[in-house]
C-alpha positions, 0 to 999 in steps of 0.5 A: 290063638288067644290073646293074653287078656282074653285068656286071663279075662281081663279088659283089652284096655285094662292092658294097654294100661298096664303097658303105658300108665305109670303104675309099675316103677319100670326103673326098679323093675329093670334094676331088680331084673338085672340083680336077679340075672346077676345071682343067676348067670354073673360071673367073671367068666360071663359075657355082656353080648350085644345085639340088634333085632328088628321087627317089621310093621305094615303102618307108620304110626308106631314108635320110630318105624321106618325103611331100616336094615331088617337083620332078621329079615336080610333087607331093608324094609319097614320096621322098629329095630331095638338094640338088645343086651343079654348077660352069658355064662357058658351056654345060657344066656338071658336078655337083661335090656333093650333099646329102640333106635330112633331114626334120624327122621323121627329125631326130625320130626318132634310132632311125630315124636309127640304122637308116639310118646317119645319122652322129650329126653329121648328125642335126640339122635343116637347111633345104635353104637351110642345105645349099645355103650349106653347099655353097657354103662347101665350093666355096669351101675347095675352091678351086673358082673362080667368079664366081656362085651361081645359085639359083631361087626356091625358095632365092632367095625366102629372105632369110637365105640371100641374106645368107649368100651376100652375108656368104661373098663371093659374087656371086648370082643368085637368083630371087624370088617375084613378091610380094618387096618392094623399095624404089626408094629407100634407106628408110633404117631407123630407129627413130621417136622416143619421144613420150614416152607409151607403151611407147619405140619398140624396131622400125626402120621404113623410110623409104619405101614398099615395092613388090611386084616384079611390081607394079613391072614392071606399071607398066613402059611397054613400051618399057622393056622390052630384047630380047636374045638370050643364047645359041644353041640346039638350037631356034633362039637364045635370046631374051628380054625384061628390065626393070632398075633399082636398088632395097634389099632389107630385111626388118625383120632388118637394121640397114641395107637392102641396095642390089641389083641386081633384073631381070625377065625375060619370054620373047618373045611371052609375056604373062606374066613368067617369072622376078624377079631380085635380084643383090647384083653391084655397081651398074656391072655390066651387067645382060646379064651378070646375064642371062647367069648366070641363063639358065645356070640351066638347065644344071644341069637338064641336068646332071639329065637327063644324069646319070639317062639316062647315067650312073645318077643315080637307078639305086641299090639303097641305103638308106643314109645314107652308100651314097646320098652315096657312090653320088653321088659316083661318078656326079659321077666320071662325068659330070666324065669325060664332060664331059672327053671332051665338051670334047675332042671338040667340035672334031670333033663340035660337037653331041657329047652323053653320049649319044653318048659312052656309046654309044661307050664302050660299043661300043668298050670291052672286055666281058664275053661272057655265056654262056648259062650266065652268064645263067641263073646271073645270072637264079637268083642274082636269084632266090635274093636275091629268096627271101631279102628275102621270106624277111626281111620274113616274119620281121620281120612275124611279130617285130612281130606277136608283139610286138603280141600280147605288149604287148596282152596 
Protein backbone atom coordinates (compact mmCIF):
# COMPACT_ATOMS: atom_id res chain seq x y z
CA UNK A 1 0.00 0.00 0.00
CA UNK A 2 1.16 3.61 -0.74
CA UNK A 3 1.86 5.77 1.80
CA UNK A 4 0.38 9.17 1.99
CA UNK A 5 3.25 11.13 0.84
CA UNK A 6 4.22 9.13 -1.97
CA UNK A 7 0.93 9.13 -3.60
CA UNK A 8 0.73 13.00 -3.34
CA UNK A 9 4.48 12.91 -4.18
CA UNK A 10 5.41 15.10 -1.41
CA UNK A 11 8.86 14.48 0.59
CA UNK A 12 8.68 11.90 3.55
CA UNK A 13 10.30 14.79 5.63
CA UNK A 14 8.02 17.33 4.11
CA UNK A 15 5.47 15.19 6.41
CA UNK A 16 6.98 14.61 9.30
CA UNK A 17 7.15 18.35 9.34
CA UNK A 18 3.77 19.06 9.16
CA UNK A 19 3.22 16.66 11.96
CA UNK A 20 5.58 18.24 14.57
CA UNK A 21 6.59 22.01 13.27
CA UNK A 22 4.42 24.75 14.70
CA UNK A 23 3.16 25.66 11.31
CA UNK A 24 -0.49 24.57 11.99
CA UNK A 25 -2.26 26.34 15.16
CA UNK A 26 -3.37 22.88 16.37
CA UNK A 27 -5.43 24.77 19.32
CA UNK A 28 -7.67 26.55 16.60
CA UNK A 29 -7.67 23.54 14.57
CA UNK A 30 -9.28 21.68 17.36
CA UNK A 31 -11.53 24.78 18.36
CA UNK A 32 -12.85 24.95 14.57
CA UNK A 33 -13.14 20.79 14.76
CA UNK A 34 -15.33 21.12 17.55
CA UNK A 35 -17.70 23.96 16.00
CA UNK A 36 -18.08 22.24 13.12
CA UNK A 37 -19.35 18.72 14.78
CA UNK A 38 -21.11 21.17 17.06
CA UNK A 39 -23.36 22.41 13.86
CA UNK A 40 -23.40 18.84 12.48
CA UNK A 41 -24.24 16.58 15.32
CA UNK A 42 -24.91 18.88 18.73
CA UNK A 43 -27.89 18.66 20.42
CA UNK A 44 -29.75 18.48 23.50
CA UNK A 45 -30.51 14.90 22.65
CA UNK A 46 -26.54 14.21 21.73
CA UNK A 47 -23.99 12.20 24.11
CA UNK A 48 -20.34 13.23 24.94
CA UNK A 49 -19.18 9.28 24.75
CA UNK A 50 -16.00 8.70 26.44
CA UNK A 51 -13.70 5.92 25.44
CA UNK A 52 -9.93 4.16 25.37
CA UNK A 53 -8.38 2.74 22.58
CA UNK A 54 -4.82 1.44 22.49
CA UNK A 55 -2.22 0.59 20.11
CA UNK A 56 0.16 -1.72 20.33
CA UNK A 57 4.05 -0.86 19.28
CA UNK A 58 7.04 -3.37 18.85
CA UNK A 59 9.79 -0.75 20.32
CA UNK A 60 10.24 1.44 23.17
CA UNK A 61 11.01 4.70 21.96
CA UNK A 62 7.42 6.13 21.09
CA UNK A 63 5.63 8.45 23.29
CA UNK A 64 4.62 7.06 26.42
CA UNK A 65 4.54 3.25 25.21
CA UNK A 66 4.70 0.45 27.88
CA UNK A 67 3.28 -3.04 29.14
CA UNK A 68 -0.72 -1.50 29.63
CA UNK A 69 -3.95 -2.92 29.38
CA UNK A 70 -4.36 -3.37 25.31
CA UNK A 71 -8.66 -3.04 25.55
CA UNK A 72 -8.48 -3.74 21.70
CA UNK A 73 -6.20 -6.44 22.26
CA UNK A 74 -7.80 -8.11 25.47
CA UNK A 75 -4.28 -8.30 27.46
CA UNK A 76 -1.41 -6.58 28.56
CA UNK A 77 0.83 -5.98 26.38
CA UNK A 78 3.14 -3.18 25.01
CA UNK A 79 1.33 -0.08 23.60
CA UNK A 80 0.20 3.91 23.74
CA UNK A 81 -3.18 3.72 24.83
CA UNK A 82 -5.15 7.33 23.96
CA UNK A 83 -8.34 8.46 26.09
CA UNK A 84 -10.95 9.53 23.23
CA UNK A 85 -13.94 11.50 23.14
CA UNK A 86 -16.85 11.41 20.44
CA UNK A 87 -19.92 13.76 20.24
CA UNK A 88 -23.45 11.24 19.27
CA UNK A 89 -26.68 12.03 18.02
CA UNK A 90 -28.97 9.15 17.26
CA UNK A 91 -26.55 6.77 15.50
CA UNK A 92 -23.98 8.92 14.11
CA UNK A 93 -21.22 9.90 16.15
CA UNK A 94 -17.67 11.37 15.15
CA UNK A 95 -14.56 11.64 17.15
CA UNK A 96 -14.02 15.28 18.49
CA UNK A 97 -10.55 14.78 21.07
CA UNK A 98 -7.77 12.74 22.11
CA UNK A 99 -5.42 12.23 24.77
CA UNK A 100 -2.42 10.15 25.49
CA UNK A 101 -2.07 8.68 28.91
CA UNK A 102 1.30 8.95 30.25
CA UNK A 103 2.20 5.90 32.36
CA UNK A 104 3.55 6.59 35.69
CA UNK A 105 7.09 5.44 34.35
CA UNK A 106 7.42 7.79 31.73
CA UNK A 107 6.04 10.71 34.31
CA UNK A 108 9.27 9.25 36.25
CA UNK A 109 11.55 9.42 33.72
CA UNK A 110 11.94 13.29 32.33
CA UNK A 111 14.89 12.10 30.30
CA UNK A 112 12.84 9.77 28.44
CA UNK A 113 9.86 12.64 28.35
CA UNK A 114 12.52 14.81 26.79
CA UNK A 115 13.18 12.56 24.11
CA UNK A 116 9.81 11.88 22.96
CA UNK A 117 8.82 15.56 23.08
CA UNK A 118 6.61 15.47 26.07
CA UNK A 119 5.91 19.39 26.78
CA UNK A 120 7.14 20.21 30.28
CA UNK A 121 3.11 21.06 31.15
CA UNK A 122 2.40 17.29 30.33
CA UNK A 123 4.86 15.52 32.20
CA UNK A 124 2.75 15.08 35.27
CA UNK A 125 0.85 12.06 35.94
CA UNK A 126 -2.79 11.95 35.41
CA UNK A 127 -5.24 8.81 35.58
CA UNK A 128 -7.28 8.36 32.37
CA UNK A 129 -10.41 9.50 34.69
CA UNK A 130 -8.59 12.75 35.16
CA UNK A 131 -7.94 13.05 31.16
CA UNK A 132 -11.24 12.03 30.28
CA UNK A 133 -13.16 15.18 33.00
CA UNK A 134 -10.24 17.16 31.27
CA UNK A 135 -11.94 16.35 27.92
CA UNK A 136 -15.28 17.11 29.14
CA UNK A 137 -14.22 20.35 30.21
CA UNK A 138 -12.56 21.28 26.97
CA UNK A 139 -16.12 20.14 25.23
CA UNK A 140 -17.78 22.41 27.47
CA UNK A 141 -15.63 25.81 26.55
CA UNK A 142 -15.86 24.50 23.28
CA UNK A 143 -19.17 25.06 23.24
CA UNK A 144 -19.94 21.73 22.24
CA UNK A 145 -23.72 21.07 22.97
CA UNK A 146 -24.98 17.75 24.62
CA UNK A 147 -27.33 16.49 27.19
CA UNK A 148 -25.07 13.35 28.39
CA UNK A 149 -21.50 11.85 28.96
CA UNK A 150 -21.63 8.40 28.54
CA UNK A 151 -18.68 6.32 29.99
CA UNK A 152 -18.14 2.24 30.70
CA UNK A 153 -16.99 0.87 33.88
CA UNK A 154 -13.77 1.43 33.44
CA UNK A 155 -14.52 5.31 34.17
CA UNK A 156 -17.69 4.95 35.53
CA UNK A 157 -16.37 2.46 38.54
CA UNK A 158 -14.37 5.77 39.82
CA UNK A 159 -16.16 7.69 42.47
CA UNK A 160 -13.96 10.91 42.05
CA UNK A 161 -14.82 10.94 38.62
CA UNK A 162 -18.75 10.69 38.61
CA UNK A 163 -18.55 13.99 41.25
CA UNK A 164 -16.37 15.50 38.80
CA UNK A 165 -18.71 15.12 36.32
CA UNK A 166 -21.69 15.79 38.71
CA UNK A 167 -19.54 19.29 40.02
CA UNK A 168 -19.15 20.49 35.65
CA UNK A 169 -23.04 20.13 35.38
CA UNK A 170 -23.30 17.24 33.49
CA UNK A 171 -25.63 14.90 33.07
CA UNK A 172 -23.98 10.90 33.09
CA UNK A 173 -24.46 7.74 32.17
CA UNK A 174 -21.83 5.57 33.69
CA UNK A 175 -21.23 1.85 34.18
CA UNK A 176 -20.57 0.20 37.36
CA UNK A 177 -18.91 -2.73 38.59
CA UNK A 178 -21.41 -5.34 39.66
CA UNK A 179 -19.80 -5.13 43.26
CA UNK A 180 -20.71 -1.02 43.64
CA UNK A 181 -22.53 -0.39 46.78
CA UNK A 182 -25.80 1.59 47.14
CA UNK A 183 -28.00 2.62 49.45
CA UNK A 184 -32.04 2.32 48.94
CA UNK A 185 -32.52 4.86 51.56
CA UNK A 186 -30.83 8.16 52.27
CA UNK A 187 -28.17 6.81 55.03
CA UNK A 188 -27.93 9.99 55.91
CA UNK A 189 -24.27 10.16 57.23
CA UNK A 190 -23.37 11.16 60.48
CA UNK A 191 -20.77 11.35 62.98
CA UNK A 192 -21.89 8.84 66.38
CA UNK A 193 -21.93 10.47 69.52
CA UNK A 194 -18.95 10.47 71.79
CA UNK A 195 -19.69 8.17 74.84
CA UNK A 196 -17.18 9.87 76.47
CA UNK A 197 -14.46 7.00 76.85
CA UNK A 198 -12.10 6.53 74.04
CA UNK A 199 -10.79 8.60 71.31
CA UNK A 200 -13.99 11.24 70.11
CA UNK A 201 -15.51 9.73 67.04
CA UNK A 202 -13.99 11.76 63.95
CA UNK A 203 -15.71 9.36 60.73
CA UNK A 204 -19.22 9.62 59.29
CA UNK A 205 -21.07 6.38 59.59
CA UNK A 206 -24.09 5.74 57.33
CA UNK A 207 -27.27 5.34 58.54
CA UNK A 208 -28.29 2.15 56.82
CA UNK A 209 -27.41 -0.59 55.26
CA UNK A 210 -25.20 -0.58 51.91
CA UNK A 211 -26.15 -3.48 48.90
CA UNK A 212 -24.04 -4.58 46.11
CA UNK A 213 -25.85 -3.88 42.96
CA UNK A 214 -25.95 -7.37 41.47
CA UNK A 215 -26.94 -8.52 44.93
CA UNK A 216 -30.16 -6.07 44.38
CA UNK A 217 -30.89 -7.23 41.03
CA UNK A 218 -30.83 -10.86 42.07
CA UNK A 219 -33.64 -10.33 44.54
CA UNK A 220 -35.46 -8.79 41.91
CA UNK A 221 -38.82 -11.09 41.06
CA UNK A 222 -38.99 -11.42 37.37
CA UNK A 223 -41.65 -9.53 36.58
CA UNK A 224 -40.03 -6.87 37.57
CA UNK A 225 -37.92 -6.80 34.84
CA UNK A 226 -39.15 -4.48 31.44
CA UNK A 227 -38.59 -5.53 28.04
CA UNK A 228 -37.80 -2.72 25.63
CA UNK A 229 -36.59 -2.12 22.52
CA UNK A 230 -34.15 0.90 21.50
CA UNK A 231 -33.26 0.85 18.44
CA UNK A 232 -33.05 -0.75 14.78
CA UNK A 233 -30.24 -2.70 13.73
CA UNK A 234 -28.22 -4.35 10.76
CA UNK A 235 -29.28 -7.94 12.59
CA UNK A 236 -32.62 -7.06 13.59
CA UNK A 237 -33.78 -4.51 16.41
CA UNK A 238 -32.30 -3.90 19.70
CA UNK A 239 -34.11 -5.31 22.41
CA UNK A 240 -33.37 -5.55 26.07
CA UNK A 241 -34.35 -6.06 29.51
CA UNK A 242 -33.81 -3.38 32.58
CA UNK A 243 -34.61 -3.30 36.44
CA UNK A 244 -34.65 0.51 37.90
CA UNK A 245 -35.31 2.05 41.03
CA UNK A 246 -33.76 5.16 43.30
CA UNK A 247 -30.90 4.72 45.42
CA UNK A 248 -27.74 7.04 47.22
CA UNK A 249 -24.27 6.69 46.40
CA UNK A 250 -21.50 7.37 49.33
CA UNK A 251 -18.38 6.48 49.71
CA UNK A 252 -17.03 7.67 53.16
CA UNK A 253 -15.51 10.85 50.90
CA UNK A 254 -18.74 13.06 50.93
CA UNK A 255 -20.22 15.06 53.79
CA UNK A 256 -24.01 13.93 52.21
CA UNK A 257 -24.61 10.73 49.98
CA UNK A 258 -25.78 11.50 46.32
CA UNK A 259 -29.63 10.62 45.28
CA UNK A 260 -29.00 8.63 41.46
CA UNK A 261 -30.36 7.16 39.47
CA UNK A 262 -29.23 2.99 39.12
CA UNK A 263 -30.61 0.53 35.86
CA UNK A 264 -29.52 -2.52 35.18
CA UNK A 265 -29.64 -4.22 31.94
CA UNK A 266 -29.57 -7.78 30.60
CA UNK A 267 -29.71 -8.80 27.01
CA UNK A 268 -32.92 -11.03 25.82
CA UNK A 269 -32.39 -14.63 26.58
CA UNK A 270 -29.45 -13.97 28.39
CA UNK A 271 -29.01 -15.46 32.06
CA UNK A 272 -26.39 -13.01 32.99
CA UNK A 273 -26.66 -9.34 33.27
CA UNK A 274 -24.76 -7.30 31.17
CA UNK A 275 -24.19 -3.93 32.23
CA UNK A 276 -25.16 -1.55 36.09
CA UNK A 277 -25.91 1.58 35.54
CA UNK A 278 -25.73 4.98 37.74
CA UNK A 279 -27.03 8.48 36.36
CA UNK A 280 -27.12 11.47 38.41
CA UNK A 281 -30.31 12.82 35.74
CA UNK A 282 -32.93 13.68 38.10
CA UNK A 283 -35.65 11.68 39.57
CA UNK A 284 -38.51 12.61 36.91
CA UNK A 285 -36.43 11.45 34.14
CA UNK A 286 -37.67 8.44 32.28
CA UNK A 287 -35.48 5.61 32.66
CA UNK A 288 -35.86 4.59 28.71
CA UNK A 289 -33.93 7.68 28.17
CA UNK A 290 -31.02 6.57 30.60
CA UNK A 291 -31.24 3.36 28.32
CA UNK A 292 -31.15 5.39 25.38
CA UNK A 293 -28.00 7.31 26.21
CA UNK A 294 -26.21 4.06 27.46
CA UNK A 295 -27.05 1.83 24.24
CA UNK A 296 -25.16 4.61 22.29
CA UNK A 297 -22.11 3.58 24.06
CA UNK A 298 -21.45 1.46 21.34
CA UNK A 299 -21.03 4.10 18.57
CA UNK A 300 -18.03 5.26 19.87
CA UNK A 301 -16.61 1.89 19.19
CA UNK A 302 -18.07 2.21 15.89
CA UNK A 303 -16.38 5.24 15.48
CA UNK A 304 -13.14 2.94 16.09
CA UNK A 305 -13.59 0.79 13.62
CA UNK A 306 -14.37 3.16 11.29
CA UNK A 307 -11.48 5.42 11.94
CA UNK A 308 -8.99 2.56 11.61
CA UNK A 309 -10.55 0.71 8.58
CA UNK A 310 -10.99 4.08 6.59
CA UNK A 311 -9.43 6.82 7.57
CA UNK A 312 -6.04 5.56 9.52
CA UNK A 313 -6.55 5.78 13.12
CA UNK A 314 -3.84 3.51 13.99
CA UNK A 315 -1.94 3.96 10.31
CA UNK A 316 0.96 6.18 11.97
CA UNK A 317 4.88 6.44 11.62
CA UNK A 318 5.38 8.91 14.60
CA UNK A 319 7.13 8.75 17.83
CA UNK A 320 6.29 11.68 19.10
CA UNK A 321 4.50 13.44 21.62
CA UNK A 322 3.12 16.15 19.81
CA UNK A 323 3.09 14.36 15.96
CA UNK A 324 0.67 11.42 17.85
CA UNK A 325 -1.84 14.41 18.92
CA UNK A 326 -1.35 16.11 15.60
CA UNK A 327 -1.91 12.98 13.66
CA UNK A 328 -5.27 12.46 15.62
CA UNK A 329 -6.49 15.52 14.75
CA UNK A 330 -6.22 15.09 11.23
CA UNK A 331 -8.25 11.87 11.11
CA UNK A 332 -11.15 13.29 13.54
CA UNK A 333 -10.65 16.19 10.15
CA UNK A 334 -11.73 12.87 8.30
CA UNK A 335 -14.21 11.38 9.95
CA UNK A 336 -16.28 14.92 10.85
CA UNK A 337 -15.90 14.95 6.85
CA UNK A 338 -17.23 11.46 6.17
CA UNK A 339 -20.14 11.80 8.60
CA UNK A 340 -21.15 15.04 6.76
CA UNK A 341 -21.21 13.26 3.64
CA UNK A 342 -22.82 10.39 5.35
CA UNK A 343 -25.73 12.48 6.80
CA UNK A 344 -26.25 14.00 3.22
CA UNK A 345 -26.47 11.17 1.87
CA UNK A 346 -28.56 9.01 3.55
CA UNK A 347 -31.91 10.17 2.00
CA UNK A 348 -30.60 8.51 -0.95
CA UNK A 349 -28.67 5.59 0.54
CA UNK A 350 -30.16 4.95 3.95
CA UNK A 351 -27.47 2.08 4.49
CA UNK A 352 -24.70 4.34 3.30
CA UNK A 353 -21.24 3.88 5.55
CA UNK A 354 -17.25 5.16 5.40
CA UNK A 355 -16.71 2.48 3.59
CA UNK A 356 -18.73 3.35 0.94
CA UNK A 357 -17.77 6.80 0.73
CA UNK A 358 -13.81 6.29 0.56
CA UNK A 359 -14.53 4.09 -2.10
CA UNK A 360 -16.15 6.51 -3.87
CA UNK A 361 -13.85 9.31 -3.25
CA UNK A 362 -11.41 7.16 -4.18
CA UNK A 363 -12.69 6.42 -7.78
CA UNK A 364 -13.79 9.68 -8.51
CA UNK A 365 -11.22 11.93 -7.26
CA UNK A 366 -8.30 13.01 -9.36
CA UNK A 367 -5.11 10.83 -8.97
CA UNK A 368 -1.87 10.58 -9.43
CA UNK A 369 -0.85 8.14 -12.53
CA UNK A 370 2.11 6.06 -11.25
CA UNK A 371 4.73 5.24 -14.02
CA UNK A 372 6.79 2.42 -13.49
CA UNK A 373 9.42 4.64 -13.29
CA UNK A 374 7.42 6.39 -10.35
CA UNK A 375 7.24 3.04 -8.59
CA UNK A 376 10.76 1.81 -8.73
CA UNK A 377 11.82 5.26 -7.53
CA UNK A 378 9.41 4.83 -4.55
CA UNK A 379 10.40 1.09 -3.83
CA UNK A 380 14.33 2.53 -3.76
CA UNK A 381 13.70 5.56 -1.55
CA UNK A 382 11.97 2.86 0.68
CA UNK A 383 15.07 1.28 0.70
CA UNK A 384 17.43 3.99 0.97
CA UNK A 385 15.57 4.89 4.35
CA UNK A 386 15.63 1.44 5.35
CA UNK A 387 19.50 1.50 4.87
CA UNK A 388 19.47 4.67 6.95
CA UNK A 389 17.53 3.54 10.32
CA UNK A 390 19.84 0.55 10.34
CA UNK A 391 22.77 2.29 9.52
CA UNK A 392 21.33 4.53 12.95
CA UNK A 393 20.46 1.82 15.45
CA UNK A 394 24.12 0.40 14.19
CA UNK A 395 25.81 3.63 15.69
CA UNK A 396 23.49 4.10 18.73
CA UNK A 397 24.24 0.24 19.69
CA UNK A 398 28.04 0.70 19.21
CA UNK A 399 27.82 4.47 21.39
CA UNK A 400 25.95 2.43 24.10
CA UNK A 401 28.55 -0.61 23.96
CA UNK A 402 31.33 1.47 24.41
CA UNK A 403 29.94 3.63 27.13
CA UNK A 404 29.33 0.02 28.85
CA UNK A 405 33.21 -0.88 28.47
CA UNK A 406 34.16 2.60 29.57
CA UNK A 407 32.16 2.78 32.81
CA UNK A 408 33.17 -1.12 33.83
CA UNK A 409 36.51 -0.19 33.28
Amino acid sequence: MLRMSEVNAVDHQAMQHLLTAGAVDWDGFGDQLAHEANVLLGSAQSVLLIDESGFAKKGERSAVVARQWNGRLGKVDNCQVGVFAALCRGEMASLVDARLYLPQAWADDAQRCAQAAIPADARDYRSKTALALAMVATAQRRGLHFGYVGVDGGYGKEPAFRYGLDALGCRFVADVHCHQSVYLQDPAPQVPAWSGRGPRPRLAQAQSTAVRVDHWAAAQPADAWQRRCLRGGEKGPLVAEYLHTRVWVWDQSQAQARCWQLFVRREVGASEISHYCLSNAPEHTPWLELARVQAQRFFIEHSFREAKSECGLADYQVRRWDAWHHHMALVMLATLFLAKQKIQGQAQWPMLSFNDLVTALAHLLPRRQLTAEDLADIITQRHRRREQAKESHARRVLSTNRTVRFCST
